[in-house]
Each structure stands twice: as structure tokens, then as C-alpha cells.
Wavefront OBJ file of the C-alpha trace (Angstrom):
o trace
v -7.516 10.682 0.373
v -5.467 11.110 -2.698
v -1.778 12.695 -2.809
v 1.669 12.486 -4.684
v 4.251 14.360 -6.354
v 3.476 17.624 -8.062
v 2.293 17.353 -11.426
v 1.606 13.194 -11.062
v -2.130 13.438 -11.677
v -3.820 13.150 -8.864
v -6.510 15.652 -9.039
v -7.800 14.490 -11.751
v -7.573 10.825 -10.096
v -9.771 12.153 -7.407
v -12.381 13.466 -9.362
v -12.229 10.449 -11.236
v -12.533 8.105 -8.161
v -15.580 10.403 -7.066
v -17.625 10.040 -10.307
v -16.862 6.354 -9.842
v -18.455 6.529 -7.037
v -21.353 8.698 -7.267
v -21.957 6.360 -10.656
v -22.679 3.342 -8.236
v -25.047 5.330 -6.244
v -23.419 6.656 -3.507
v -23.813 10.245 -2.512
v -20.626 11.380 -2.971
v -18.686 14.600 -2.313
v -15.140 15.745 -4.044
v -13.129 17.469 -1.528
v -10.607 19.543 -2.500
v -7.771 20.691 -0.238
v -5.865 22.953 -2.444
v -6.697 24.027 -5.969
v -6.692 21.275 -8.252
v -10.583 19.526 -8.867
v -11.546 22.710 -10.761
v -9.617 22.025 -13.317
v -10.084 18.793 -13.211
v -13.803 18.886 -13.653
v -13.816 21.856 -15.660
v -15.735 24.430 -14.076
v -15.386 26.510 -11.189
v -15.860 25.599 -7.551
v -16.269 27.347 -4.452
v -16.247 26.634 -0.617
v -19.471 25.128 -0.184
v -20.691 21.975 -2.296
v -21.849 22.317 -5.739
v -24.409 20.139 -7.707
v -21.993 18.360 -10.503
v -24.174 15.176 -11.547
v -26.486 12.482 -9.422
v -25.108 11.990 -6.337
v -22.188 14.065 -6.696
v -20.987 17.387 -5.477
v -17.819 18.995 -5.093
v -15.755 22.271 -3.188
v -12.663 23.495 -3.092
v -11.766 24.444 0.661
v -9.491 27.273 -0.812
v -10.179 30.989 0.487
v -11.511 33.636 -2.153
v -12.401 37.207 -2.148
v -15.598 36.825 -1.523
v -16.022 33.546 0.629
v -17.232 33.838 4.126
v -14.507 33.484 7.210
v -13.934 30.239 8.261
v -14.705 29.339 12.010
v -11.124 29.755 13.092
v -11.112 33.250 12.124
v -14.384 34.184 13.168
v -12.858 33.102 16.418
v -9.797 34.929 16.666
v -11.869 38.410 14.794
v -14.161 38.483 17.824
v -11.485 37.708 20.452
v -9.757 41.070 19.486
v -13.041 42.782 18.577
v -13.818 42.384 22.405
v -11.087 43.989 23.584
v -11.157 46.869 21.025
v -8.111 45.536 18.810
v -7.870 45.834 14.983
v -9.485 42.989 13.369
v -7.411 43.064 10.264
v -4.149 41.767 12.921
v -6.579 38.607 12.660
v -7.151 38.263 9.276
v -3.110 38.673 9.166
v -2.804 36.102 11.759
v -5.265 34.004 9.737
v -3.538 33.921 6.430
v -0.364 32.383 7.949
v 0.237 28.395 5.541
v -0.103 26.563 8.623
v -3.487 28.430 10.369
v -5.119 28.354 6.577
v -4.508 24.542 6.355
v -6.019 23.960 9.729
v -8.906 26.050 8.680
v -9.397 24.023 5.340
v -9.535 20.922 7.712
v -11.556 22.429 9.593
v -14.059 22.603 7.005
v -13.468 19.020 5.872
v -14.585 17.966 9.621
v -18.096 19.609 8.734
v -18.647 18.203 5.818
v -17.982 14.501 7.049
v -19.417 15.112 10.162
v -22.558 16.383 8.741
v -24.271 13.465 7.450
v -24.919 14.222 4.180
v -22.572 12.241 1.717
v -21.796 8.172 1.921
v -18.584 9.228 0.717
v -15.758 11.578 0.876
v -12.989 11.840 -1.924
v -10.335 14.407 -0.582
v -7.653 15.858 -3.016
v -4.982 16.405 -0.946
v -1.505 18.912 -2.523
v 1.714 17.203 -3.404
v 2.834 14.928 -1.208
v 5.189 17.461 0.915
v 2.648 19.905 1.377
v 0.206 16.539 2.588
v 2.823 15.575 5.443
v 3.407 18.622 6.980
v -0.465 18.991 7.086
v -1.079 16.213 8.228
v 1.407 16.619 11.174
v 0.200 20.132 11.987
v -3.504 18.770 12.186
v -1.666 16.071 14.808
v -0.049 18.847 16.559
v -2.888 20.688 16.966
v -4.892 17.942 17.975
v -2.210 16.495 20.825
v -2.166 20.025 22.324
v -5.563 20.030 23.053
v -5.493 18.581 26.563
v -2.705 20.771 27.131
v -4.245 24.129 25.836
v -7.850 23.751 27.093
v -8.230 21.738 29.567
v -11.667 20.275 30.775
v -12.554 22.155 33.896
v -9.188 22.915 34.730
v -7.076 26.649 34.316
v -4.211 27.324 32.035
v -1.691 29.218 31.022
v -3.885 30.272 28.195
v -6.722 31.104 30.421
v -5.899 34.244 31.887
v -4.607 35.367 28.688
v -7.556 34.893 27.221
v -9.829 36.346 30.298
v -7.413 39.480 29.872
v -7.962 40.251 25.970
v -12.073 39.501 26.331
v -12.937 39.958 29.753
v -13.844 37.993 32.356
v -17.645 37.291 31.001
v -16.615 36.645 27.275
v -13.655 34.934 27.867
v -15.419 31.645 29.421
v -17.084 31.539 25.778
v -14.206 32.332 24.037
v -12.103 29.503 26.033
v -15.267 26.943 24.805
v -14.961 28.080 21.355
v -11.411 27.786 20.885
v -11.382 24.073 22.980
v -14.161 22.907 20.678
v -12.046 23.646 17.245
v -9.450 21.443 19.120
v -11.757 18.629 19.464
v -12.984 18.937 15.728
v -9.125 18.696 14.541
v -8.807 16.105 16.941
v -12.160 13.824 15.484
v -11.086 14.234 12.279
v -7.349 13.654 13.235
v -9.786 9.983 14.127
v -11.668 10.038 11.211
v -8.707 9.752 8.832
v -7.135 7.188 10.839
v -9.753 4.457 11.124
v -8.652 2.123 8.575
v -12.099 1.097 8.126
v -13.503 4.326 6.965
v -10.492 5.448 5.725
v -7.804 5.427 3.209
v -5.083 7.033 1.559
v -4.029 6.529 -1.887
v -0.616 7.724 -3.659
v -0.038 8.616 -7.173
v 3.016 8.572 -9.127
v 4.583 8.125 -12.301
v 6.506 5.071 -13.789
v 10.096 6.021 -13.014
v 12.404 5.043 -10.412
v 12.358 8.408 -9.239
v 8.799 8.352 -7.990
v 9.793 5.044 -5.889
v 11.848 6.712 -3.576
v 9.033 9.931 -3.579
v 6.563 6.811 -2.192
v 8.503 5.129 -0.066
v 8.917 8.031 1.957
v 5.357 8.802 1.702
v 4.643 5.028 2.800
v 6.807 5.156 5.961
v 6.124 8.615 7.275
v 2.581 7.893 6.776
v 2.518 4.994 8.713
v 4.644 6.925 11.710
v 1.275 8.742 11.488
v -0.686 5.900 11.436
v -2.286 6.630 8.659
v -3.616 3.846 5.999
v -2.348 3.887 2.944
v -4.112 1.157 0.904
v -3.151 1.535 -3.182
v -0.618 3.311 -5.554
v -1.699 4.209 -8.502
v 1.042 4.341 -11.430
v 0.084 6.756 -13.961
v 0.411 7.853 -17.859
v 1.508 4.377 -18.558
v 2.339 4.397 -22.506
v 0.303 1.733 -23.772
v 1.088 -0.996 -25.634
v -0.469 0.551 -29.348
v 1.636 3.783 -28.861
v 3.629 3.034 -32.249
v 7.384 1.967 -32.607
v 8.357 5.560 -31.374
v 7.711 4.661 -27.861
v 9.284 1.108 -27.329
v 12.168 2.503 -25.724
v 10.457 4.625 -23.659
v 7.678 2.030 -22.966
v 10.241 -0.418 -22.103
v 11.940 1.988 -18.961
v 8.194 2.360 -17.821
v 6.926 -1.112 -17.608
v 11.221 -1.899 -15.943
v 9.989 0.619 -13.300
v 6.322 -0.139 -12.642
v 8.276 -3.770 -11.787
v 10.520 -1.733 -9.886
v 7.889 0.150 -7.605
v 5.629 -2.724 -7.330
v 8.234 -5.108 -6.466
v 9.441 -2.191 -3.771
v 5.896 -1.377 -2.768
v 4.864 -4.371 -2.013
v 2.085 -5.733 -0.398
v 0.974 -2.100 -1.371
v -1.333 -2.761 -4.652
v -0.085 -0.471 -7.678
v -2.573 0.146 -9.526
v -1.986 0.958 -13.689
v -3.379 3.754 -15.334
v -2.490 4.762 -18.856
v -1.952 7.731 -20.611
v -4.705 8.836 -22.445
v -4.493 10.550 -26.040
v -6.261 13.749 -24.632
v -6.457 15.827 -21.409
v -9.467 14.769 -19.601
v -12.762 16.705 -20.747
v -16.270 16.013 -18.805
v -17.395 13.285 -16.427
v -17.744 11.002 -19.180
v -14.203 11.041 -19.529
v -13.821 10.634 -15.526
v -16.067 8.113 -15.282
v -13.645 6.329 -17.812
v -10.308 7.090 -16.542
v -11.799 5.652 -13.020
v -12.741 2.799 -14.762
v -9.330 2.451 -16.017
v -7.915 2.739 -12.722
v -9.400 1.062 -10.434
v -10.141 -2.225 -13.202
v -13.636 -2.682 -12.224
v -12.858 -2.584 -8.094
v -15.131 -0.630 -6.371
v -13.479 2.682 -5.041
v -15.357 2.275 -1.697
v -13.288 -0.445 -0.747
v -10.299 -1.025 1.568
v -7.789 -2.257 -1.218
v -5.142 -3.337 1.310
v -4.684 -3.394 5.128
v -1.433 -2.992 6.571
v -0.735 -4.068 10.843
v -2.702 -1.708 12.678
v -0.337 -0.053 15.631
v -0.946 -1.570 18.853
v 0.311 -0.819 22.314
v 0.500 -4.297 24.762
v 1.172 -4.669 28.238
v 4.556 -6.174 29.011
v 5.360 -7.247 32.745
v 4.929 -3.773 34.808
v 5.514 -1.882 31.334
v 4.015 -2.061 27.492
v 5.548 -2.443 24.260
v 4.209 -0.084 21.041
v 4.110 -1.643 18.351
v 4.425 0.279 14.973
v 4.763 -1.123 11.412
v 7.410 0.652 9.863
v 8.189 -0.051 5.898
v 11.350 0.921 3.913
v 13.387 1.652 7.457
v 16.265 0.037 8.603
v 17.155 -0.673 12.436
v 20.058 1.949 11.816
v 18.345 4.436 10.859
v 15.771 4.865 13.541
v 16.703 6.714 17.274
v 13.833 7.160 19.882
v 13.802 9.081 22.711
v 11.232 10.235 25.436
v 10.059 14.757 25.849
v 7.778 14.548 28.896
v 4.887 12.389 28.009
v 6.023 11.922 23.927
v 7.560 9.570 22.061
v 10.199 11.380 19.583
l 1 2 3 4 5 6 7 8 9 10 11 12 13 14 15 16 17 18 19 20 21 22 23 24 25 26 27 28 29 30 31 32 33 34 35 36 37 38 39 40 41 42 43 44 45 46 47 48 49 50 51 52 53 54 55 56 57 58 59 60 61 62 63 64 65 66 67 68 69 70 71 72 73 74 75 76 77 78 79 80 81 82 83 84 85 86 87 88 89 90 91 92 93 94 95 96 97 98 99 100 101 102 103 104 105 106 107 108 109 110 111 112 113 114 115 116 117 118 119 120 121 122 123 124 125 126 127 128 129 130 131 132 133 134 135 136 137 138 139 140 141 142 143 144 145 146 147 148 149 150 151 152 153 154 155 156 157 158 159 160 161 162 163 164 165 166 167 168 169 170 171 172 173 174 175 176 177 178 179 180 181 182 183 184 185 186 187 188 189 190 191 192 193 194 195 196 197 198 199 200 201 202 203 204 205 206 207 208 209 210 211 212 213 214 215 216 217 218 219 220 221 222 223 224 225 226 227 228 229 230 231 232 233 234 235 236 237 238 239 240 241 242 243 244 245 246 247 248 249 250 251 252 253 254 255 256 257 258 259 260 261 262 263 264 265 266 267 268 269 270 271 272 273 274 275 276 277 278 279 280 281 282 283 284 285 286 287 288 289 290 291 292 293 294 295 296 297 298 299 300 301 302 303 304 305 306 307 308 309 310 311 312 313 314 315 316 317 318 319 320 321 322 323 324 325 326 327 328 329 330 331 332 333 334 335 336 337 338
């Protein structure tokens, strides 16, 4: 998974890091989350996978005119069809940010889950948008026990028996429990810092540190493993006298940010005398970045949280970086930790 701040490169990052990929043989599919690949490999994509080169394909999980529903709102269109309501309240329903970003997950689950790629390369937005996505797709997957549980009535139940009818509405309870579950694999999925990773990108100033220390520390809250930065548009070294000056500020904060980021690896990438133009010039630029490592692999692994009995209770532990003692409070709403 691949996010930072709007504008740093990562896009094109991802599409480089899936070329890199598909070049050492591995069936390999370019997710993206937003808009962003498209332009990054220079043609058009749509919501299912497309054919780019050997062993690589690539979608963009981002609703068009004329893409098919996703399975959320096929859901929620034949819940009101069944009870006579207008269908376009759904679609409305639908199209609200967060329902739209669980339906792009949604559609991320099938493609892992189906079996046909060794690897996944997701482009996720800026690094704002990333967060709160990633903490509705937690949401949704910690209500699920709450909303549909197995074998057992809810609140929901009845209002769902009372829009589709006593018959339909056993189905329509499955369905909408097994779109839980789905969020709440993948929710799994992304977490396992053996098959998973997440990767940062940002630019060499000291404004981007404090961008990825925040991204560091709420993404371990979330447990999720981040295991490189990349640094990008470094000037290099033959850029002419023009840009000592300027060189000199980048290569005090790359110092900066690695010193800061630490363990973290930061990886260099720098700027290029052109935009980016075919997978020739991705399969460079991920050549560039990753310095001959192989994308595939775990680049760093962090403490993994762990929860430990402790005389008649248990102590969670959670590795924290860039917070102070000060500036943490904790406190207990029903059965969660706040």
C-alpha cells in the first residue's frame, strides 16, 4: 500500500513498484483507490483489471457512468426495491465519501481474495483521505458482531424484516452480514505484517517530516505496518551550480527525516528530467527506488501489538512512535479502548 501527501508522487511510485514486480515474474495487479494510476501509466483504466504488460494488470476502483453497481449498492437497491421504495434514494445513499470508500474496498477484497495475482500494489489518496479510510473500514468491521449477529436478533433485524418482508429479509440480513465479514478479512489482510505493507512518500523538506510522523503513529494505533519511506524528487548531484542551494536544504532534510524516521528505511528517489512516459520509464524509476531490493519484500518490521496475561488481568501492548507519555489519555466505552 502506497500513500502520502498530495502531490508527493506516489501514484506514479505505485505503478512503478508494480512493473517492478510484474518484471520479476510475479503476476501482479495495480490497484488503484482513487484516481491517480491512469495517469500514471498513461492510458485509461476502468473497474475491472486491464492487460498492461506480462504479468501485469491494473483498475481503478473509482465509479463511472457506465460501470456496473458495486455489491453494496446492489444490496441496499434491492432492499428498497422489495418494499416498493425509489431506488434512486439508494444510489443517493450510495454516493455518500464514506459508503463509496467502503465500496472501493470492497472491491479490493475480491480481487485479493480471488486468487489470481501473487501480488497486490494498492494506490491509496493522500495521506488524510488514507486514515480516515482506513478507520471507517475498522469501524465497519468492529460493528459487525454488533449489527449482524450469528444466529442471534437485533435491533437491525426487525427493521430489516419490516422494509423486505419476512421471507426476503432473512436473505437480505445474510447479505448485508457477509459484506461485514469481507471488510472485516480484508481489515486482516492489510494487517498481517507478513503479507502486508504500507509504504509513505514524501518530499525532502522538513515539512513532510511532521506529515509522516503522524502518518507513522496513527498507523501503528491501527496496527498497520508501515515498512519504508520513500523521499522523492531528490535534485541530484549533476543538476548544475543553480541548484546547490537548493540541493543543499534537501540532502539537510532527507538527514532530518531519516534521522526522525528511524528504524523506518527512507528510501531516495531522484527527480527525473521528464514526467514519467511508458513502463520503460516505470520499470526505471522502480529501479531507482527501491536500489535493486525486491519490492515483494518486508523492508522493515516494527513490534507487532500483543495483548499478555497479567495476574487476573492483561496488559496491551502497542508500539507507539513520535508520542510522548503526555500526550496520550485512555479511557474505556463499553467493551473499547478509546
Amino acid at each position: 500500500l502506497l500513500t502520502g501527501k498530495g502531490g508527493a508522487g506516489a501514484s506514479t511510485l505505485a505503478a512503478a513498484t508494480a512493473v517492478t514486480l510484474a518484471g520479476g515474474g510475479r503476476r501482479t495487479l495495480a490497484f488503484g483507490v482513487g484516481r491517480g494510476l491512469a495517469a500514471a501509466f498513461g492510458r485509461p483504466l476502468g473497474q475491472r483489471p486491464v492487460p498492461l504488460a506480462a504479468d501485469l494488470w491494473a483498475l481503478e476502483a473509482v465509479p463511472g457512468h457506465h460501470d456496473e453497481p458495486g455489491p453494496f449498492l446492489d444490496w441496499l437497491r434491492d432492499l428498497f426495491a422489495w418494499r416498493n421504495m425509489d431506488e434512486t434514494v439508494a444510489d443517493d445513499i450510495a454516493a455518500l465519501p464514506g459508503l463509496v470508500d467502503l465500496t472501493r474496498l470492497l472491491a479490493l477484497d475480491e480481487q485479493v481474495e480471488g486468487g489470481q495475482f501473487d501480488a497486490a500494489v494498492v494506490d491509496f489518496p493522500a495521506r488524510r483521505h488514507t486514515l480516515d479510510l482506513l478507520a471507517a473500514r475498522d469501524a465497519a468491521a468492529r460493528s459487525l458482531d454488533r449489527m449482524f449477529p450469528p444466529r442471534q436478533p437485533t435491533m437491525l433485524d426487525p427493521f430489516l424484516r419490516a422494509l423486505s418482508g419476512a421471507g426476503d429479509g432473512e436473505e437480505v440480513y445474510e447479505r448485508g452480514r457477509e459484506l461485514l465479514l469481507r471488510l472485516s478479512r480484508l481489515r486482516r489482510t492489510l494487517s498481517d505484517p507478513e503479507s502486508a505493507s504500507l509504504r509513505l512518500v514524501l518530499t525532502a523538506d522538513k515539512g513532510s517530516l511532521a506529515e509522516a510522523q503522524r502518518a507513522v503513529t496513527a498507523l501503528s494505533l491501527f496496527a498497520y505496518p508501515a515498512d519504508a519511506a520513500f523521499c522523492n524528487r531528490l535534485l541530484p548531484d549533476d543538476a548544475g551550480p543553480w541548484a546547490n542551494a537548493r540541493r543543499d536544504d534537501q540532502r539537510e532534510a532527507l538527514s532530518y527525516v531519516a534521522d526522525a524516521l528511524a528504524p523506518l528505511p527512507v528510501l531516495s528517489v531522484p527527480l527525473q528530467e521528464r514526467d514519467v512516459a511508458g513502463l520503460a520509464d516505470l520499470a526505471a524509476r522502480g529501479g531507482q527506488a527501491y536500489g535493486g531490493r525486491d519490492p515483494a519484500t518486508v523492508l522493515h518490521s516494527g513490534p507487532a501489538p500483543a495483548c499478555s496475561p497479567n495476574g487476573e488481568g492483561y496488559v496491551l501492548s502497542l508500539d507507539l512512535p513520535f508520542v510522548e507519555r503526555e500526550d496520550l489519555a485512555i479511557e474505556r466505552l463499553d467493551d473499547a479502548l478509546i
